[in-house]
ZAMARGU-4260 file (C-alpha; in steps of 0.2 Angstrom, whole numbers, plus 5000, padded with zeros to 4 digits):
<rodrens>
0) 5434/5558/5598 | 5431/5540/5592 | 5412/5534/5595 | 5411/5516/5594 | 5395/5505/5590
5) 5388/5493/5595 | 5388/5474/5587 | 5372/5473/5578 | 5370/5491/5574 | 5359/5495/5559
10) 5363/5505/5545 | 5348/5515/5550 | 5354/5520/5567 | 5374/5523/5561 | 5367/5534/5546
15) 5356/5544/5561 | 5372/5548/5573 | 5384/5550/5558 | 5369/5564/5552 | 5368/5572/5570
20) 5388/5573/5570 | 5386/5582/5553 | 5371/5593/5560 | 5383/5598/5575 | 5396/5607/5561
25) 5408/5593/5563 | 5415/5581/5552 | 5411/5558/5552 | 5426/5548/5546 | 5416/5530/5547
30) 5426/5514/5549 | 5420/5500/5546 | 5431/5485/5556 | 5430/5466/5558 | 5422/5466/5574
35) 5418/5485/5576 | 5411/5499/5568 | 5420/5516/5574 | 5418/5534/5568 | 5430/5548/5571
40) 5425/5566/5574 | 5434/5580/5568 | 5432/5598/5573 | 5427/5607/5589 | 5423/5591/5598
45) 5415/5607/5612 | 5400/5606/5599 | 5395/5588/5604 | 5394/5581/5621 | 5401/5566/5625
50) 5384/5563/5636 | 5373/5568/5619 | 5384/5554/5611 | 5381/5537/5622 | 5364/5541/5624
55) 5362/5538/5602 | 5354/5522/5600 | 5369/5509/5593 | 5382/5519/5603 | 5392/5510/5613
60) 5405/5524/5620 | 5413/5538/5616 | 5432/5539/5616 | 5443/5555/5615 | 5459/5554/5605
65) 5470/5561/5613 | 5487/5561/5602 | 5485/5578/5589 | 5485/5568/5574 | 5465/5559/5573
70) 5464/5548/5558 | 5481/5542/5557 | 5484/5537/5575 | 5481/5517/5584 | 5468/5525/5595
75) 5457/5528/5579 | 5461/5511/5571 | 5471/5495/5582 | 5473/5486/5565 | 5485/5489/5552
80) 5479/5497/5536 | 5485/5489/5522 | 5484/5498/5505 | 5480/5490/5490 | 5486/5492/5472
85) 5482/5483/5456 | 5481/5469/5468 | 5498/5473/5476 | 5497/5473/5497 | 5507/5484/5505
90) 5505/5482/5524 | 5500/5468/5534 | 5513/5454/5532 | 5519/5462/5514 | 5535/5468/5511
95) 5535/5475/5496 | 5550/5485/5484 | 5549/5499/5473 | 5562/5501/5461 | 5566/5509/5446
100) 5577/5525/5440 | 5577/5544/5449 | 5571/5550/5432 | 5564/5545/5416 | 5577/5550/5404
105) 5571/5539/5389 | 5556/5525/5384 | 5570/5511/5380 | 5582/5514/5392 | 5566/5515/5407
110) 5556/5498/5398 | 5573/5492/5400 | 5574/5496/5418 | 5557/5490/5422 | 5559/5473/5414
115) 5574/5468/5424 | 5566/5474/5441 | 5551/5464/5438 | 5563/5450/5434 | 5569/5452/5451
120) 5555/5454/5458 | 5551/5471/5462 | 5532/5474/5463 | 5531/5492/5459 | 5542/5504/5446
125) 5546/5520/5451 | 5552/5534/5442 | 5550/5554/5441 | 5540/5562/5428 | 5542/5581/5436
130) 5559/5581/5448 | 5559/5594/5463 | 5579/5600/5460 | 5589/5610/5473 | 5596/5620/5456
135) 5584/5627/5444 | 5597/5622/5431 | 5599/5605/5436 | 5588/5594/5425 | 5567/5594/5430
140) 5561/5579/5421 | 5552/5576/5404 | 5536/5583/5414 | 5521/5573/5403 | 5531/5564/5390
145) 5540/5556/5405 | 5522/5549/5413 | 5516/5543/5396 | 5534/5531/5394 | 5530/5528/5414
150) 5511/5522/5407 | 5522/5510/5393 | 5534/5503/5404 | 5518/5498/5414 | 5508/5490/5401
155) 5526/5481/5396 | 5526/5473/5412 | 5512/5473/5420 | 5521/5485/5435 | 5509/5499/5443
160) 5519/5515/5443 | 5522/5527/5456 | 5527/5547/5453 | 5529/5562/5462 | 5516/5575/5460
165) 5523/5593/5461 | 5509/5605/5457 | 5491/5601/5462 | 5487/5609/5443 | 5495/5596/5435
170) 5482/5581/5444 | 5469/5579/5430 | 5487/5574/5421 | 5494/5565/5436 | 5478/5553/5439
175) 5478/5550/5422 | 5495/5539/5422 | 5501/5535/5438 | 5494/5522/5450 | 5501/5529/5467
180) 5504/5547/5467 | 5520/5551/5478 | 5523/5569/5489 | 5540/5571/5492 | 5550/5577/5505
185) 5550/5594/5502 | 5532/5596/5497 | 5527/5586/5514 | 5521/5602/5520 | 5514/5609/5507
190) 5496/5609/5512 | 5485/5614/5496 | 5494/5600/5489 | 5488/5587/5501 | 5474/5591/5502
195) 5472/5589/5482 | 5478/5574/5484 | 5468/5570/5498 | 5453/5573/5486 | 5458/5558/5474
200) 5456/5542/5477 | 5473/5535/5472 | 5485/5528/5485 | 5496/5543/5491 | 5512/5537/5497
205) 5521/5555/5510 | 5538/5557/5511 | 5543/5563/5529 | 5552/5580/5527 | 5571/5584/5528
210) 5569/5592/5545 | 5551/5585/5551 | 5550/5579/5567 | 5539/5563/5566 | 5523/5573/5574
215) 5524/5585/5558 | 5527/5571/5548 | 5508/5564/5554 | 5500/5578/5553 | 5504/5581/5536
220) 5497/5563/5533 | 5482/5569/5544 | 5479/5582/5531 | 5475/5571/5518 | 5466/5558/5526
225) 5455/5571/5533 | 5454/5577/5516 | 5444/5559/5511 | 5458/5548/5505 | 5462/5534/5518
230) 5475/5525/5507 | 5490/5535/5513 | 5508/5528/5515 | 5522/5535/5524 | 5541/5533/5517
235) 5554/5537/5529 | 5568/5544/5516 | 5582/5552/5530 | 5584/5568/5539 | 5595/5582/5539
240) 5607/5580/5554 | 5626/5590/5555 | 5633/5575/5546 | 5642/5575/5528 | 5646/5555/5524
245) 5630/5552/5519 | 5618/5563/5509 | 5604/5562/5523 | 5604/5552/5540 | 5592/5538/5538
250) 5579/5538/5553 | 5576/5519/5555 | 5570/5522/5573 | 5556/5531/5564 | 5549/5515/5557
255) 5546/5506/5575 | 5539/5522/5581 | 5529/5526/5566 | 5522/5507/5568 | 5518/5512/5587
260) 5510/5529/5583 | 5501/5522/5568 | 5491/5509/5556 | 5498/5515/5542 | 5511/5505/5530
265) 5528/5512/5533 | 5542/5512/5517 | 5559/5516/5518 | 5570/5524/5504 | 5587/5520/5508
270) 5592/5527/5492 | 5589/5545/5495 | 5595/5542/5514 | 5612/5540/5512 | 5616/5544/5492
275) 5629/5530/5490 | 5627/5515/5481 | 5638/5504/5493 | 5626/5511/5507 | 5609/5506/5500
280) 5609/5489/5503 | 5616/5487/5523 | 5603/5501/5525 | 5588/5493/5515 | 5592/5474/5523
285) 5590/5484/5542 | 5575/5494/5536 | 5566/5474/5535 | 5574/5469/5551 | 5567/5485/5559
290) 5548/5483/5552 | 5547/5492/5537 | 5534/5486/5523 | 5542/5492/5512 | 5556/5500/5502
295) 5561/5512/5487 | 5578/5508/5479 | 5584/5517/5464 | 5590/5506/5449 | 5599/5511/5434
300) 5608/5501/5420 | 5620/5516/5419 | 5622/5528/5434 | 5637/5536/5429 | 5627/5544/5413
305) 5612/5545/5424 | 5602/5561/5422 | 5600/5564/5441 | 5605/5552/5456 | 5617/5542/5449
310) 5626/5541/5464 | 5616/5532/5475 | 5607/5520/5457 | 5610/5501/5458 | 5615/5493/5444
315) 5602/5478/5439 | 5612/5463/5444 | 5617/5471/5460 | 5599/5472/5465 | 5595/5456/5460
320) 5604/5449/5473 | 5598/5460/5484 | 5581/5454/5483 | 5585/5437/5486 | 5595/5443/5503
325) 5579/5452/5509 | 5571/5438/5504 | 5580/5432/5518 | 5578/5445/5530 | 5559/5446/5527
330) 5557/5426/5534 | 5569/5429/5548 | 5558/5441/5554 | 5540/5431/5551 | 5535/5441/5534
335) 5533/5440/5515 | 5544/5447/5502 | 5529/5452/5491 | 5538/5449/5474 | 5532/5453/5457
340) 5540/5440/5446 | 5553/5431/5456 | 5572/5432/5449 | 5570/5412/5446 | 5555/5411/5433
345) 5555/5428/5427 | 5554/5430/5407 | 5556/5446/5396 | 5535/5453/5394
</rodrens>
């Protein structure tokens, strides 16, 4: 249930209800709008009347949400949340690209990396500290020696960093290093991990699940909003279908829907989707066209002696001109390509 204010409520009056909410075992999410004050009520809504609610002084009504998912969905929040990071947008009008290798393999060759995305214009370097494999012989990344090169690579350019997060043990170490922690796709319903991450107050960007239906897929973003952290991010990264040509089958109907369902930012990873480098960029140009605010491209200065991935890795040049086609894209369609330090004034930090 949503219980909307009044204009003009005071601080004294929205502390009462959100105490008698609390008094009633249940849980206040308080919103704070343009226009509107809203707070969401989680629990056994049986607990609290709606009658009990109008009659509060500053209430204006009381709304149930219907849809499983509270925090996440349109009918808690109309506008769109936009996430913010080291002064970076995502959301809104923001289009915004993540880009960097699978894996840290070494300080140079990742520096390297970082300095020619930012010359293109990416906003945000990505790359894996702790790598979820398939084989527990294939390589699991350099773990904390990985994060502290992620941390130079960072102050070298200026780029916040974004890394998956395996183990909620390891997020003292985690929070320490990396400006959006990442859950990936087969930790999406892992639930004592959400709910860690939930706890921080770090940007969170979910991947959705190999085989998640979209309505899992929010409700494992529920769990961490619910948790306390309201800066979540969804990444559509492909779904496992009967089909081999591609590694996954990229979802983009997911990102309309998402948009639909949610005020959350939506990102694609197109790199992952599909697992082929001549794939990632038809895929990544219709992401934009289709509403995404985002993407996450791999990028590597040498895939074919890449650690993990190499497959689907873009060689630097190759996604410099791919920024300046989504460049393109993103005005067609009335947004922004949000870019770091465009391809045309760039310097080496």
């Amino acid at each position: 249930m949503v219980i909307v204010l009044k204009p003009g409520t005071t601080d004294r009056e929205k502390d009462h209800i959100v105490q008698k909410i609390k008094d009633a075992g249940l849980m206040p999410h308080v919103l704070i709008g343009e226009e509107r004050t809203v707070i969401a009520i989680i629990g056994d809504e049986r607990a609290f009347q709606k009658q009990a609610l109008t009659a509060l002084p500053g209430v204006e009504k009381a709304v149930p949400i219907l849809s499983p998912y509270k925090l996440v969905s349109r009918e808690f929040k109309k506008e769109d949340t936009i996430v913010e990071v080291n002064g970076i947008k995502i959301g809104g009008n923001n289009v915004v690209v993540m880009a960097g290798p699978c894996s840290v393999e070494t300080n140079d060759l990742l520096t390297s990396i970082a300095i020619e995305i930012k010359k293109a214009g990416a906003s945000i370097l990505r790359g894996g500290a702790f790598k979820p494999r398939t084989s527990p012989y294939s390589f699991q990344g350099l773990g904390e020696e990985g994060l502290e090169y992620l941390s130079e690579a960072r102050q070298r350019t200026g780029l916040p960093i974004i890394t998956e997060v395996l183990d909620p043990r390891d997020m003292p170490m985690m929070a320490k290093h990396a400006d959006i922690l990442q859950v990936g796709a087969r930790n999406m319903q892992n639930f004592k991990l959400l709910e860690e991450v939930g706890s921080q107050s770090k940007p969170v960007m979910l991947k959705r699940g190999l085989s998640a239906t979209i309505k899992e897929f929010l409700l494992s973003a529920e769990y961490i909003m619910s948790a306390g952290n309201p800066r979540v991010i969804l990444c559509e990264r492909g779904i496992r279908t009967f089909e081999t040509q591609t590694r996954n089958t990229l979802d983009l109907s997911a990102v309309p829907v998402l948009k639909r369902l949610t005020h959350l930012p939506v990102i694609v990873d197109p790199s992952h989707a599909v697992g082929k480098t001549y794939l990632v960029a038809p895929m990544a140009k219709a992401a934009i066209a289709a509403g995404a605010d985002g993407l996450m491209i791999e990028v590597h200065s040498n895939p074919a002696e890449a650690f993990c991935d190499g497959d689907q890795a873009m060689l630097p040049d190759d996604f410099k001109q791919l920024m300046i086609e989504l460049d393109r894209i993103a005005v067609a369609v009335g947004r922004t390509l949000s870019l770091g330090t465009p391809a045309s004034t760039a310097s080496t930090p």
